[in-house]
C-alpha positions in Angstrom: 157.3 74.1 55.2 156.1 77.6 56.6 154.4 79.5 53.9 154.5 82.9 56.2 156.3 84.4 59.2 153.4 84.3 61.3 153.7 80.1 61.1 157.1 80.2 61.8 156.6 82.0 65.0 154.0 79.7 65.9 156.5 76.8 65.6 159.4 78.4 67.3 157.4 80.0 70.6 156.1 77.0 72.5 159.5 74.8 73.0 161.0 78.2 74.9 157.8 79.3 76.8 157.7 75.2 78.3 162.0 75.6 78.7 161.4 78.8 81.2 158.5 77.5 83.2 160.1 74.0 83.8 163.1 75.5 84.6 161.7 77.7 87.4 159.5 74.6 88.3 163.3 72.6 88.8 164.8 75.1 90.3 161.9 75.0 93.1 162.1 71.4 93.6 166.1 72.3 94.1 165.5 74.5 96.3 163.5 72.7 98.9 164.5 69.4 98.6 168.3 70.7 98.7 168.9 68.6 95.4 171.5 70.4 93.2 171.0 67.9 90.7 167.8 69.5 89.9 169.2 73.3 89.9 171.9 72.0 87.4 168.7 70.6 85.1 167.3 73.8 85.7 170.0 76.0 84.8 170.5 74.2 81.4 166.7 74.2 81.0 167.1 78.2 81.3 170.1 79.2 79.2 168.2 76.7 76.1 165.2 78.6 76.9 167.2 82.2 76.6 168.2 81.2 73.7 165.1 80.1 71.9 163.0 83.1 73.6 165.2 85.2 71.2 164.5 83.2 68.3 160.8 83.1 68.7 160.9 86.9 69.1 163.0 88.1 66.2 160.3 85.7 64.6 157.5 87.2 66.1 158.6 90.9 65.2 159.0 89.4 61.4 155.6 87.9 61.9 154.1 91.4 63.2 155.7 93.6 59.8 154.5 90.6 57.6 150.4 90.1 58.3 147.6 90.8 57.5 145.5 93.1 60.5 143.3 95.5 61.6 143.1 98.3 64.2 142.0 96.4 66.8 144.2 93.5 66.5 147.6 95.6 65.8 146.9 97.3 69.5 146.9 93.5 70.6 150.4 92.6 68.9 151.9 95.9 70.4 150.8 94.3 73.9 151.8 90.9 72.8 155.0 92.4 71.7 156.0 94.4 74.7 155.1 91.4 76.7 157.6 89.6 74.9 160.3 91.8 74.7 160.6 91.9 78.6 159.6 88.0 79.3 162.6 87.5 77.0 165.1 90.1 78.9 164.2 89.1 82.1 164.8 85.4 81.3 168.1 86.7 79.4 169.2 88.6 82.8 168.6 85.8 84.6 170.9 83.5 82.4 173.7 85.4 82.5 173.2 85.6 86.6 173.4 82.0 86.4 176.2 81.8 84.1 178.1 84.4 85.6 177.6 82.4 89.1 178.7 79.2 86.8 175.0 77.6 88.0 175.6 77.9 91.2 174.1 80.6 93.3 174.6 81.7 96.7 171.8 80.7 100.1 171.2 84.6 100.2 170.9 85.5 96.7 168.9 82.3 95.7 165.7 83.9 97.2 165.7 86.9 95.3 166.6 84.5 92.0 163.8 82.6 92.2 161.4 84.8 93.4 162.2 87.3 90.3 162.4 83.8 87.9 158.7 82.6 89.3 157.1 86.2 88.1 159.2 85.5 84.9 157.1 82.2 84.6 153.6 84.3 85.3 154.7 86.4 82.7 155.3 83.9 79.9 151.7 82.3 80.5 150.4 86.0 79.8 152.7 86.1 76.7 151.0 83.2 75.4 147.7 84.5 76.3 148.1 87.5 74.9 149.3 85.8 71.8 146.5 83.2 71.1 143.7 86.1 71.3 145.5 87.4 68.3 144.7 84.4 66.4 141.9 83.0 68.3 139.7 86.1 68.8 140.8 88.8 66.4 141.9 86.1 63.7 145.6 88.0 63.4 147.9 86.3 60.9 145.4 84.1 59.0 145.7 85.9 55.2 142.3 87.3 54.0 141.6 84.5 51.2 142.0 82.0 54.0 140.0 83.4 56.1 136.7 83.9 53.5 137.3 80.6 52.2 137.6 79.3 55.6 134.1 81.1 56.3 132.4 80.3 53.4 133.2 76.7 54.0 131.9 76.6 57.7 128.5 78.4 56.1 128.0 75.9 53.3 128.3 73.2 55.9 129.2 69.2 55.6 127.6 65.9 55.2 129.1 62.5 56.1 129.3 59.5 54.8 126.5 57.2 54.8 126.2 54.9 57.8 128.7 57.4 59.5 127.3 57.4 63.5 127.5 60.8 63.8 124.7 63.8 64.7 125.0 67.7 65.1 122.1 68.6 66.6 120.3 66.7 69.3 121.2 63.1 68.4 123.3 61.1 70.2 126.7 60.9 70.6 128.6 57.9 69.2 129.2 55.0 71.7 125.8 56.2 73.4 124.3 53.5 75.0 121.4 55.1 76.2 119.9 56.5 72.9 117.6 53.8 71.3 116.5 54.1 67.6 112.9 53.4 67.8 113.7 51.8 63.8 115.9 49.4 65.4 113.3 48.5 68.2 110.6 47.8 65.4 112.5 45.9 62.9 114.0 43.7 66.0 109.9 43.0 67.6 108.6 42.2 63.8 111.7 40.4 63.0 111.6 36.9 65.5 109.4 34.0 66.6 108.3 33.0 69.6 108.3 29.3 71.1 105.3 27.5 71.2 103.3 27.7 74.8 104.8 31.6 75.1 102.6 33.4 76.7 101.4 36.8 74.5 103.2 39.9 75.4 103.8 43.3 74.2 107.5 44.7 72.3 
């Protein structure tokens, strides 16, 4: 299924990243509307996410020794990399706070919790930032022979199929309704009769 390390990582990162955020987001919600219901959701949403942060990073730093890059994108990865690292041990921390306090945390300390949890939640949206330049921008993890036959392909072009409603440049967009093809107009004014007694007009 995953040809390289850099795929894997890809697969593994995202279900963590949205584990943390919603956890902090259900922990708010908690909080104010004095539902511990929601804190229990978000507790269990945080120790999965612990857990899978440390996967997607041992398969991130696989990912890193295993690519294909350059100068500028390795100085990316180290970023992207540090970045991670600490997302993933302040999220850690803050699972074993939770576990220690068996979920349940205290009116005084549950300020400083989720004020620390909600820069934890900035910070993974600047991990995956930092992350999709590396592929997006810099083209980090995408093997060379990919890459040129990915470019030679998007230089050579493509056709469709005939009768396909598409354009590229400066027709209209399918579904339209405002475009007219002046073909159509003509072969619709030539092509029908008039009653008798119509009076003579122009198409």
């Amino acid at each position: 299924m995953w040809q390289t390390a850099a795929e894997l990582h890809a697969t593994l990162n995202d279900l963590p990243a949205t584990l943390l955020v919603l956890s902090v987001l259900f922990d708010l919600a908690g909080s104010a509307t004095k539902r511990e219901a929601l804190s229990t959701v978000g507790f269990w949403m945080l120790v999965a996410g612990a857990v899978g942060a440390v996967l997607a990073l041992l398969s991130g730093l696989a990912a890193e020794r295993s690519i294909e890059h350059g100068g500028a994108v390795h100085l990316v990865m180290e970023r992207h990399e540090t970045l991670a690292i600490t997302a993933t041990v302040l999220f850690g921390g803050l699972a074993a706070w939770r576990i220690w306090r068996r979920g349940q945390l205290g009116p005084k300390e549950r300020p400083t919790y989720l004020t620390i949890a909600a820069v934890g939640a900035l910070l993974v949206f600047w991990v995956g930032h930092v992350g999709g330049t590396i592929v997006y921008r810099y083209g980090g993890g995408i093997p060379t022979p990919v890459m040129e036959g990915a470019l030679a392909d998007r230089q050579a072009g493509h056709s469709h199929a005939e009768g396909a409603d598409h354009d590229h440049e400066g027709g209209s967009m399918p579904g339209d309704s405002t475009a007219v093809d002046s073909t159509a107009v003509d072969s619709t004014a030539a092509d029908h009769e008039h009653a008798p007694g119509t009076p003579e007009h122009e198409h």
